[in-house]
C-alpha positions as CSV (number, residue, x, y, z in Angstrom):
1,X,-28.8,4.3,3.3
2,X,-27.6,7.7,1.8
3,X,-24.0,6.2,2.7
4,X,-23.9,3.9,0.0
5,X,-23.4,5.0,-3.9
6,X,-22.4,3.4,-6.7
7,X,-20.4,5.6,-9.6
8,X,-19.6,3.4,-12.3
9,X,-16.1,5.8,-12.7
10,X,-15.0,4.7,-9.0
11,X,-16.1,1.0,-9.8
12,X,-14.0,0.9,-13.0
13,X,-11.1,2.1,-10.7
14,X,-11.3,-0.4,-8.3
15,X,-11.5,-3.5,-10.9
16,X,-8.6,-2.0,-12.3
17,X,-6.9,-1.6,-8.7
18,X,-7.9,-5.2,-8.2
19,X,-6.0,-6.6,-12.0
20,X,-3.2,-4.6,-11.1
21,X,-2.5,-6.2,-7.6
22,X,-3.0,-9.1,-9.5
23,X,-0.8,-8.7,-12.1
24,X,1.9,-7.5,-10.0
25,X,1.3,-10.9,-8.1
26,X,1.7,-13.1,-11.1
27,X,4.7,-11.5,-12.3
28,X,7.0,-11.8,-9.1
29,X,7.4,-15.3,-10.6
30,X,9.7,-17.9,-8.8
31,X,11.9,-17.0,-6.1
32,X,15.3,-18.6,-6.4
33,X,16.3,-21.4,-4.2
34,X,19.3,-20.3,-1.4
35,X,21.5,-23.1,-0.3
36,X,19.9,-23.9,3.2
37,X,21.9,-26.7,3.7
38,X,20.2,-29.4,5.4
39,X,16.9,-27.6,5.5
40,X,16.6,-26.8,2.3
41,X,13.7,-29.6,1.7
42,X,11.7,-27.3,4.2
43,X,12.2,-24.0,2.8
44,X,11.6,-25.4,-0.8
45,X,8.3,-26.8,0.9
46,X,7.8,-23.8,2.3
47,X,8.5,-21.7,-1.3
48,X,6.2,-23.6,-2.9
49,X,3.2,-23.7,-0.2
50,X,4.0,-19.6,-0.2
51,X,3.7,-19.5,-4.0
52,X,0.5,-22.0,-4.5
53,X,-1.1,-19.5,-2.1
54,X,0.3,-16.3,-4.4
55,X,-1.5,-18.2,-6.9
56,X,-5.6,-18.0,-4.8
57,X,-4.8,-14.9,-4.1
58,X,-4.3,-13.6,-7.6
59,X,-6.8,-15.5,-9.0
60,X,-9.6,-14.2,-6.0
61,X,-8.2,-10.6,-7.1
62,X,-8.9,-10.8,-11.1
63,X,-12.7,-12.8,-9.8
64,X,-13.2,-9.6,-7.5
65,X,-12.4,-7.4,-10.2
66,X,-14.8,-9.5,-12.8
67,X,-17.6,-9.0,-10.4
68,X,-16.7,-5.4,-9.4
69,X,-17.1,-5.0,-13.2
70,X,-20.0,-7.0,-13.8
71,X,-22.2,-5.5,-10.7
72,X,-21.3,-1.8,-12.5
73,X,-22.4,-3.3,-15.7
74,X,-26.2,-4.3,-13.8
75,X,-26.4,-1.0,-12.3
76,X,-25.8,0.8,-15.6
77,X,-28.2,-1.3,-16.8
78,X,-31.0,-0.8,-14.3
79,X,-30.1,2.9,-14.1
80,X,-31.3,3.3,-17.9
81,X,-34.2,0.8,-17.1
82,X,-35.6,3.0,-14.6
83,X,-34.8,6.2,-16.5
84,X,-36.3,5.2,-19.6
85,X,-39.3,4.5,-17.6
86,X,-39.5,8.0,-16.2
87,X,-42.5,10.8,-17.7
88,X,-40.7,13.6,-19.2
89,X,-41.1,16.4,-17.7
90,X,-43.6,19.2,-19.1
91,X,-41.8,20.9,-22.2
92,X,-39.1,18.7,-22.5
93,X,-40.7,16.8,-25.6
């Protein structure tokens, strides 16, 4: 178990990791449309099923980063619990 930690400064680094990727995602925007001749119904198919999958993706990294964020908040939170709940050590009044 002593493998596992959580430090709220390495959690608000990877939410912030995980909005970035996102955002980088969301702003590669359309891709332009090459003449492919007769195949061109394909590869705009194709663009599109490419680019409605872009779209999961980005939206799975800013959810990640949400909960990232929100399971730092609980273990602030319990942290404090706990601590406030803690005797004080002798001369520390």
């Amino acid at each position: 178990m002593d493998r596992f930690r959580n430090v709220p400064g390495e959690m608000d680094r990877l939410a912030a990791d995980l909005d970035e990727a996102a955002s980088k995602l969301d702003s590669t925007g359309r891709a332009p449309m090459a003449n492919a001749g007769e195949s061109i119904a394909l590869v705009a198919e194709a663009v599109a099923r490419i680019s409605e999958a872009a779209v999961g993706v980005s939206g799975g990294l800013h959810k990640a980063a949400d909960d990232v964020r929100a399971c730092r908040d609980e273990y602030l939170r319990n942290d404090q619990q706990a601590a406030d709940g803690m005797p004080t050590p002798p001369g520390h009044d």
